[in-house]
C-alpha positions, -999 to +999 in steps of 0.1 A: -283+447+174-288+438+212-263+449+238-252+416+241-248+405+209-226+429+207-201+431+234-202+391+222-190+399+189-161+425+201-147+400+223-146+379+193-129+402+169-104+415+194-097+375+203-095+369+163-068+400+154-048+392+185-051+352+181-019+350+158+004+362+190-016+348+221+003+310+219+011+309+255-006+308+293+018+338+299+004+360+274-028+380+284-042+376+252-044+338+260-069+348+287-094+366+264-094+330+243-106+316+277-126+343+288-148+339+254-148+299+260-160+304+295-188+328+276-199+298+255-196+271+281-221+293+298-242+302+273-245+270+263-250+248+293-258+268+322-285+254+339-312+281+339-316+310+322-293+344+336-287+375+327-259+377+301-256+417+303-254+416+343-222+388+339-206+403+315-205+437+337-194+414+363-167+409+343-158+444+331-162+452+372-134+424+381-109+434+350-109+473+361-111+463+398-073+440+395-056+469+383-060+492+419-089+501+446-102+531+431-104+519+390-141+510+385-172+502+359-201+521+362-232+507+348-256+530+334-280+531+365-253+541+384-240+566+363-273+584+364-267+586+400-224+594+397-239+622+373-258+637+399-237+640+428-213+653+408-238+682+391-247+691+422-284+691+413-316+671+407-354+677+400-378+666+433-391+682+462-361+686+489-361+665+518-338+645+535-358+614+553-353+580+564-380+549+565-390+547+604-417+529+616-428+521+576-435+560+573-412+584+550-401+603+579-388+637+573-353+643+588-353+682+576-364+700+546-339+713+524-337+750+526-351+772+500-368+743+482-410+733+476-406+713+509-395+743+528-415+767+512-445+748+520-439+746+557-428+712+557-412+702+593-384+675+609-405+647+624-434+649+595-444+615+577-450+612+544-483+588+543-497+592+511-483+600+479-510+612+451-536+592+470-518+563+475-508+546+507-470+550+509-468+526+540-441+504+538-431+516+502-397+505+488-367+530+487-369+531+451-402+534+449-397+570+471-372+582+445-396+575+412-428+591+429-409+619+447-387+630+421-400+648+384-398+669+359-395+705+373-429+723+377-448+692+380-469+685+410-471+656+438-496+656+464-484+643+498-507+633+528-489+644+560-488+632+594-478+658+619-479+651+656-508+668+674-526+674+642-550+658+622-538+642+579-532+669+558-523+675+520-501+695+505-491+702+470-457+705+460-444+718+424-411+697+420-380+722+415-343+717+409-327+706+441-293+714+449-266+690+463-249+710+486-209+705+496-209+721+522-232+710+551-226+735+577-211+769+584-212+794+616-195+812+639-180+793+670-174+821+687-166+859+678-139+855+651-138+820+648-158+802+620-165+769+610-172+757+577-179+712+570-169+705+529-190+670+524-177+666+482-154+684+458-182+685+429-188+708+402-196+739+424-178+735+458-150+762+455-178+787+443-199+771+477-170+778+497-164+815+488-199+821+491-200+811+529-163+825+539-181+859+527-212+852+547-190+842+578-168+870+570-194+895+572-204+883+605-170+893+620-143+855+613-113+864+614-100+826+617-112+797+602-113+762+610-123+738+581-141+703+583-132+675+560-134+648+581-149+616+562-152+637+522-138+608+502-129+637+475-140+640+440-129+662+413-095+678+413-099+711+399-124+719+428-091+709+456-068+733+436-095+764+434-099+757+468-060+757+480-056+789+458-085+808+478-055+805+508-023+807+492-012+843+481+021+832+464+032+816+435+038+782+444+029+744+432-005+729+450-005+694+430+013+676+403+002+643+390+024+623+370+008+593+340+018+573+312-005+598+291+010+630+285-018+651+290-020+627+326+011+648+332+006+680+352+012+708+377-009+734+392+004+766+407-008+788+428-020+825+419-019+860+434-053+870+438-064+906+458-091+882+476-065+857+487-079+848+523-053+859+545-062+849+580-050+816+599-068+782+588-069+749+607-079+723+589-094+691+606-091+656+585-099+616+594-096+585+581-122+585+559-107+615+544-092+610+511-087+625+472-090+661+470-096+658+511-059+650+506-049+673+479-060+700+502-044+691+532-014+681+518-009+716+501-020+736+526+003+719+551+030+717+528+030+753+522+029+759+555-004+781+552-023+760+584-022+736+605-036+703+601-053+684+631-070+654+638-063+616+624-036+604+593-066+603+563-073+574+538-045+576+520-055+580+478-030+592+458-045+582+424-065+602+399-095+589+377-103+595+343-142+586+337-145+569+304-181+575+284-187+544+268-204+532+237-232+517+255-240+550+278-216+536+313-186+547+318-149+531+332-132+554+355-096+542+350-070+555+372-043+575+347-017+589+371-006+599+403-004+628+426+021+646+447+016+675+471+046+707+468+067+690+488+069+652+464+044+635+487+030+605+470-001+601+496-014+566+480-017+539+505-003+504+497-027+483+482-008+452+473-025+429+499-055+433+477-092+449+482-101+433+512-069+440+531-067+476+517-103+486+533-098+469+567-108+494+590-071+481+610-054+493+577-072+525+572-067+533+609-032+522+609-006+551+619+026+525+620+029+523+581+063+508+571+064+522+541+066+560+549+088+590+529+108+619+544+099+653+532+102+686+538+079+714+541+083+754+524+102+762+558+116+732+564+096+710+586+094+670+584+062+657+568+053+624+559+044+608+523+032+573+513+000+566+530-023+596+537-016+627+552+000+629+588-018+658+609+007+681+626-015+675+659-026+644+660-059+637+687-087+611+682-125+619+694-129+611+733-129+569+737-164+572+752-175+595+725-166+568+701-183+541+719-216+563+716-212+569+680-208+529+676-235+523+699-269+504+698-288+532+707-272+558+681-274+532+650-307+517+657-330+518+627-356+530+646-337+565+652-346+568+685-329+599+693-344+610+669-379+604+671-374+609+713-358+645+700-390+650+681-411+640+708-397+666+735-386+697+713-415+721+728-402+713+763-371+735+752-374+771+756-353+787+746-359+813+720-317+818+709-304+787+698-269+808+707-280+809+748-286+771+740-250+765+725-236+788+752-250+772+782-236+736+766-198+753+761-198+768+797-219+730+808-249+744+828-279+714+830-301+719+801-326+688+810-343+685+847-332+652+868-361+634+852-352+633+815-333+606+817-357+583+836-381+594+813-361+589+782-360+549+794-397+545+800-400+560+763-374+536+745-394+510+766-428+522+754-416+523+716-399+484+727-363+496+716-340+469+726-308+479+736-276+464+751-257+497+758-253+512+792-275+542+786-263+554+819-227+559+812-242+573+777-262+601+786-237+628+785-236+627+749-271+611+741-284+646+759-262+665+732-270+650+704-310+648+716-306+689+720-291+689+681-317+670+666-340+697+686-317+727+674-317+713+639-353+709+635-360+744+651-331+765+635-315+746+613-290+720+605-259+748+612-273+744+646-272+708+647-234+705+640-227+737+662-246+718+693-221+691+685-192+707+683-190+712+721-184+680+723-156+673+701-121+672+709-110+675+673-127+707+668-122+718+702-083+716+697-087+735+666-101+759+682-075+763+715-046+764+680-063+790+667-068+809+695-033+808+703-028+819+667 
């Protein structure tokens, strides 16, 4: 029986056992009698053939996206995807890239995987793919060639600057999906550690680096979740208990279902991390982001800095269906320790409740008084509330939003690419150093020469580049740092330029 013949013939019986009660517009049952007329109407007279499966998914999307912003279908191409992330793993060869100029273009090998092993570098262009031209080739396209069965083989044709096309062979492996997208020292006992997603493995990720960082002498640590939107739940409470040595609540959740209803303690542990924490969250912050915060700051373990985060207070339950997709249908709600409901209003709808204004809005009429484990004020009903609240630098902002930062063409990129051997120097540490204490790292000339290049490649822009170049000469010397150390050394090259993590730092050092 086809897909749709079935999901038809449901709709029907469901209509047919609940027709005896459904006599009134009121009644909701009335609507699946119209929903199933629509169907027909359709079906019947629509004036070109469509794609029944794709419309009735539509519909399935609309019913589960009514109920609240984070409810949701997932069709089984996307679940394949969903799956993944959440795994932490897929089968491929391990780069990160981006389409410029109609070239795969290599933004950094993944560590430890066939592209790294076999030397492949930042700035490389993918221009053949098992001796096909792969000029121009659709996204999609990348993904189906690239990826495999582990221990099979693609042959890519690379185009490396200075050097003449060459092949290389590359026996596909699993590929990790990594939560945690940078960790180093800041200074001498000060470390730094960016969570990305709370999948399957990011508590074990994150007790893996505070050892490493550990080892190399942290004594304090300040923790990134700025823009992770969250994920799964038991990751955020692992992750809270690495820092609480007490017996105390992290998260509850409370649901119509009764195993929806919950609470998670804390536990003693001999490897409880003892030393202080700052913890630096956004807007785009939200979920187990918030689960963590909220606990951490409820139990008055750290301090929280930064700006008031998204604002989810609802937990998912993802749904296998009969078909192979899935509905992830929201089944309760969760409080930190202190009774903080941190869900953001959403009555105005979708649209109103993903307005950047609304996501960014600090005024929230609708917030609730509560009290921390010693007694301080913290705020529930829309996100979490930092205890030192700073925004990046206005100008810093205007750089991030700017033409010549978002163009497609990556221009600081590829102008990053371009220079790197005119850097030398051999410790990326003197490089991060000379940037915190602001010695010149580029002669008077870079930027004159920086314009005649965007003019050579014809990169428009309306910006003023002038006004710019303070940070566009930071994030040209990460994209250098990354491609010759390593992407730990992109963020740290960043960091001396953000006020979120430098205010972290002056708390901690206070600490």
């Amino acid at each position: 029986m086809s897909k749709i013949k079935y999901i038809y013939i449901i709709i029907i019986a469901s209509i047919m056992l609940i027709a005896f009660k459904a006599n009134a517009p009121s009644d909701p049952f009335y609507k699946l009698k119209t929903l199933t007329q629509v169907i027909r109407l359709v079906q019947d007279g629509y004036f070109e053939e469509f794609d029944m499966t794709k419309a009735l998914e539509g519909a399935i999307r609309g019913f589960l996206e009514e109920l609240d912003p984070h409810s949701k279908y997932i069709s089984n191409d996307e679940l394949e995807v969903v799956n993944e992330q959440m795994q932490g793993q897929f089968e491929g060869i391990g780069i990160e890239y981006s389409m410029l100029d109609g070239y795969i273009t290599v933004i950094s090998p993944i560590p430890g995987t066939p592209s790294d092993k076999a030397g492949i570098q930042s700035g490389d262009k993918i221009i053949e793919i098992n001796g096909k031209s792969a000029y121009k080739i659709k996204t999609e396209d990348v993904i189906k060639k690239l990826r495999g069965e582990k221990g099979s083989s693609v042959i890519v044709k690379i185009l490396r600057d200075g050097k003449e096309p060459f092949d290389v062979t590359l026996i596909r492996d699993q590929i990790p999906i990594t939560s945690i997208i940078a960790s180093f020292m800041l200074n001498q006992d000060i470390g730094y550690i960016k969570v990305n997603r709370f999948a399957n493995n990011t508590a074990e990720e994150l007790s893996d680096e505070l050892y490493a960082l550990e080892k190399k002498g942290m004594q304090k640590i300040i923790l990134d979740l700025r823009n992770n939107g969250g994920g799964l739940l038991d990751q955020a409470v692992k992750i809270v208990d690495m820092f609480i040595n007490s017996f105390d609540t992290i998260v509850y959740t409370k649901g119509k279902l009764r195993n929806s209803n919950d609470v998670f303690y804390s536990q003693r542990n001999f490897d409880d991390v003892n030393y202080p924490i700052a913890i630096i969250i956004n807007n785009g912050s939200a979920s187990a982001s918030e689960i963590v915060a909220g606990a951490i700051q409820d139990l008055d373990r750290g301090i929280i800095i930064g700006e008031r985060s998204f604002g989810k207070g609802l937990v998912q339950r993802q749904y296998t269906l009969e078909d192979g997709s899935a509905a992830r249908i929201t089944v309760a709600q969760y409080f930190t320790p202190s009774g903080r409901l941190i869900q953001r209003s959403y009555d105005g709808g979708l649209g109103e409740y993903y307005k950047t204004e609304a996501i960014e809005d600090t005024s929230l009429n609708n917030k609730t008084l509560h009290y921390t484990k010693e007694g301080r004020i913290v705020y529930g009903g829309g996100g979490i509330w930092p205890d030192f609240e700073i925004g990046l630098n206005k100008n810093y902002i205007k750089y991030l939003n700017s033409q010549i930062r978002l163009n497609p063409k990556r221009p600081i990129f590829k102008y990053a690419n371009f220079i790197k051997s005119k850097i030398n120097f051999d410790n990326p540490d003197e490089l991060y150093n000379n940037l915190i204490n602001k010695e010149q790292i580029f002669n008077e000339d870079t930027f004159d020469n920086f314009k005649e290049w965007l003019k050579s490649e014809n990169i428009e822009y309306e910006d003023d580049i002038e006004s710019l170049w303070p940070y566009i000469k930071v994030d040209l010397l990460s994209e250098i740092s990354s491609a010759l150390w390593g992407k730990n050394y992109n963020y740290k090259i960043k960091s001396t330029i953000d006020d979120q993590i430098l205010k972290a730092i002056d708390y901690l050092n206070q600490k």
